[in-house]
Every structure is written in structure tokens, then in C-alpha cells.
TIMILUM-532904 format. One record per residue (C-alpha): y, x, z; residue in one letter. Coordinates in nm, 2 decimals, decimal comma. Layout:
@y: Y x: X z: Z res: a
...
***
This chain:
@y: -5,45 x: 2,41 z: -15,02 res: x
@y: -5,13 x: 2,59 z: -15,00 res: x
@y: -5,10 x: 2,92 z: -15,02 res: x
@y: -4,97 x: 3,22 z: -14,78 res: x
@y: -4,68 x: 3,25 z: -14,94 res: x
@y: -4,59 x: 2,89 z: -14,99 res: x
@y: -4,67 x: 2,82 z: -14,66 res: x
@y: -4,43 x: 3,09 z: -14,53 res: x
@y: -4,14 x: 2,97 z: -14,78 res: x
@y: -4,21 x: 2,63 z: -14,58 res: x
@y: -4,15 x: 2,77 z: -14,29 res: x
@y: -3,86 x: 2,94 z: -14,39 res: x
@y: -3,72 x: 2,60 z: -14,56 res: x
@y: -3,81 x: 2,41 z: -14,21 res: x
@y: -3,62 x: 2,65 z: -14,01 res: x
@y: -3,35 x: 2,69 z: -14,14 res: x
@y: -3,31 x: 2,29 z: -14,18 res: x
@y: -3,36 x: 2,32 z: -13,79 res: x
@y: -3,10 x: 2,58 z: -13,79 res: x
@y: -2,80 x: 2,39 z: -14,00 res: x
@y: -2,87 x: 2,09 z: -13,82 res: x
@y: -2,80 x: 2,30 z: -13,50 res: x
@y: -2,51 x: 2,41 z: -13,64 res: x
@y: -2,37 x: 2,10 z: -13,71 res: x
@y: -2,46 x: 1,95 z: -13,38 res: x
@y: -2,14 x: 1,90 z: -13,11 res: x
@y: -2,14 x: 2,17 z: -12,86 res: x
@y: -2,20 x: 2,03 z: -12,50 res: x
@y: -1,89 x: 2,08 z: -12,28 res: x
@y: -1,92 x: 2,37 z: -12,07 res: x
@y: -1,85 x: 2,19 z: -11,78 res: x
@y: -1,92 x: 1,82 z: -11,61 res: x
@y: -1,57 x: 1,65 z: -11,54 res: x
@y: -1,36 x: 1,74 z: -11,22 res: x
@y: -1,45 x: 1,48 z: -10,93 res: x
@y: -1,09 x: 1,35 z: -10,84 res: x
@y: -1,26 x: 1,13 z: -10,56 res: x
@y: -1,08 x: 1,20 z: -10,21 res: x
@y: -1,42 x: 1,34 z: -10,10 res: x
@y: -1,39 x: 1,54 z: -10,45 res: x
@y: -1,06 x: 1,68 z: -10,40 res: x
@y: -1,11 x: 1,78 z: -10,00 res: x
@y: -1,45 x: 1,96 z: -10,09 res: x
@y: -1,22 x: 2,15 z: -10,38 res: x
@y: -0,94 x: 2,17 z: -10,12 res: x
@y: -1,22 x: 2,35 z: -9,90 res: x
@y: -1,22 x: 2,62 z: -10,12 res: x
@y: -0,85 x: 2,68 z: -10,01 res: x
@y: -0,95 x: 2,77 z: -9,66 res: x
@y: -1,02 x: 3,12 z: -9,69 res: x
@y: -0,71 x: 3,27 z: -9,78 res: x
@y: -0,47 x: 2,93 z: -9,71 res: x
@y: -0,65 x: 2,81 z: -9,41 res: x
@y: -0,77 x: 2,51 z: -9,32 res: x
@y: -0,63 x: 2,21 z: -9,45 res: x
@y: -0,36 x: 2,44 z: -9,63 res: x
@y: -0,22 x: 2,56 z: -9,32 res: x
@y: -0,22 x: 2,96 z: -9,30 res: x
@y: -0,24 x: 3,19 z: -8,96 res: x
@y: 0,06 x: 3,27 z: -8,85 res: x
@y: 0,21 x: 3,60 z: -9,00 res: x
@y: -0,04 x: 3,60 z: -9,26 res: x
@y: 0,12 x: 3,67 z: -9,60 res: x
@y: -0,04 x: 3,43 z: -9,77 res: x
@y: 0,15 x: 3,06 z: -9,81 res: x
@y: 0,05 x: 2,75 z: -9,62 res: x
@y: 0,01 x: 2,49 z: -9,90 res: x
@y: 0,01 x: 2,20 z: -9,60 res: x
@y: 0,33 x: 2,01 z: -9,62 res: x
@y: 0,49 x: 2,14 z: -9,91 res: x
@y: 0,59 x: 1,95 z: -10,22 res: x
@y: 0,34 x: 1,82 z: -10,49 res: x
@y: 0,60 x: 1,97 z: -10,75 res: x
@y: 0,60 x: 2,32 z: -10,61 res: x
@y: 0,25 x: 2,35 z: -10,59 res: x
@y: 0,20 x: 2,24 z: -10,93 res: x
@y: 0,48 x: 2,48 z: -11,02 res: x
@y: 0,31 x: 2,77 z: -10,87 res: x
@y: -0,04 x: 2,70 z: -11,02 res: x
@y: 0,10 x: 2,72 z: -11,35 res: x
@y: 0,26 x: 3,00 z: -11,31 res: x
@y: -0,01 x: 3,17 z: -11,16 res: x
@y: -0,18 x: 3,06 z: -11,45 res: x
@y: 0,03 x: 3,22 z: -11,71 res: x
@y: 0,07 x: 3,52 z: -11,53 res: x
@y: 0,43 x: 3,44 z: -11,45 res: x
@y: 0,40 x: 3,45 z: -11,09 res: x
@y: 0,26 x: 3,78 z: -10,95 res: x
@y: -0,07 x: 3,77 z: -10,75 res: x
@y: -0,42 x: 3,93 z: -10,64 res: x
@y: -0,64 x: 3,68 z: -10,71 res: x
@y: -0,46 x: 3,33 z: -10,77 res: x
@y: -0,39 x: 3,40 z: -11,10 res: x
@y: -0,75 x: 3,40 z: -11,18 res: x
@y: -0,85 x: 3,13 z: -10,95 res: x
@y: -0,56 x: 2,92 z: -11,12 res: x
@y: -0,74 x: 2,94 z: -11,46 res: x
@y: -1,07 x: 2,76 z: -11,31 res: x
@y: -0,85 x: 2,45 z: -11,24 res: x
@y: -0,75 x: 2,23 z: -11,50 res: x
@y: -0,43 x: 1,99 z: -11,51 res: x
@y: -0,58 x: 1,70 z: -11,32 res: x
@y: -0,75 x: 1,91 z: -11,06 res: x
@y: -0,44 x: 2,09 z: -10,96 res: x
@y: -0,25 x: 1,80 z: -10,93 res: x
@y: -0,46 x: 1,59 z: -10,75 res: x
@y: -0,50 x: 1,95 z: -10,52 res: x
@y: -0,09 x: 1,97 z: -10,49 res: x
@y: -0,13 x: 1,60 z: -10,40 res: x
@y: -0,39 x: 1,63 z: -10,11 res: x
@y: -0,19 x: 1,93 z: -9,98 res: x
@y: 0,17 x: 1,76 z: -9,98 res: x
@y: 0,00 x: 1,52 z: -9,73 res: x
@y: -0,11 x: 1,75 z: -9,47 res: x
@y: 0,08 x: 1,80 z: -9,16 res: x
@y: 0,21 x: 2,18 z: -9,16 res: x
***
């Protein structure tokens, strides 16, 4: 029969095996990969609406930019500059950090391809 104290420096000894192991262990990734599907992009594209209205085309003498019809290349400019802070902004320079490369390029793509 063991006793208290060797059964608490047990304990101890199991835990902190469970602890290093733990520690070693890969984090998981914070988040699931980005669904690039067409039905992936348009629901990310949705997103959009509010403030760039639909399909990327803004209300008339609103002050925010239609994204509908203009180039891949400048979209993907401005994200990245939004991103770094380059570019001024509101709010896009936070919503740009959420995207990552692939998402705002395949976002730049869907929006070159709508009709202004």
C-alpha cells in the first residue's frame, strides 16, 4: 500500500508528464482553411454588401468604392495596403487583416467580373 505522500508525488509525476506532453503537442490552427469554391468566394463576397453594395456595386454618391468592374490588381493593391495601414480607412484596415492572400485574391477576382 502506498502512502499519502507517495501517492501525491504520483500524482504530481503523472501530471506534469500530461503537462510536457501538452506542451510538445502541435498547436491546432486557429482557423479551418478559406473555402475558394465560387459558392465560397460569393458567400465571402456577401460580406461586401453592406458598405460596397451588392455585387460590389455602391449607391450612387455614396463615398464608399464600388469594387464591381474594377481591376483584380487594384483591388489586391488596396487590400494590402489597407492591411499595412498604408491606405487610410474606418474600418477596412481591420477587415483587411481577417483575409489572407488567397482569400483576397480570389475576392479581387470575383469582383473584377462583375458588371459596374
Amino acid at each position: 500500500m502506498m502512502s499519502r505522500a507517495a501517492r501525491a508525488l504520483a500524482g504530481l509525476a503523472a501530471a506534469a508528464g500530461a503537462t510536457l506532453a501538452a506542451a510538445q503537442s502541435p498547436a491546432p490552427p486557429a482557423f479551418g482553411e478559406p473555402n475558394l469554391s465560387p459558392n465560397g468566394v460569393r458567400s465571402m463576397a456577401a460580406n461586401c454588401a453592406a458598405c460596397h453594395g451588392t455585387g460590389g456595386r455602391a449607391v450612387a454618391g455614396s463615398p464608399v468604392a464600388s469594387l464591381a468592374g474594377k481591376s483584380r490588381d487594384e483591388i489586391v493593391q488596396s487590400m494590402a495596403q489597407f492591411k499595412s495601414g498604408a491606405k487610410p480607412a474606418t474600418v477596412m484596415h481591420q477587415i483587411a487583416k481577417g483575409f489572407g492572400d488567397a482569400e483576397i485574391a480570389a475576392l479581387a477576382e470575383y469582383f473584377s467580373k462583375q458588371r459596374r
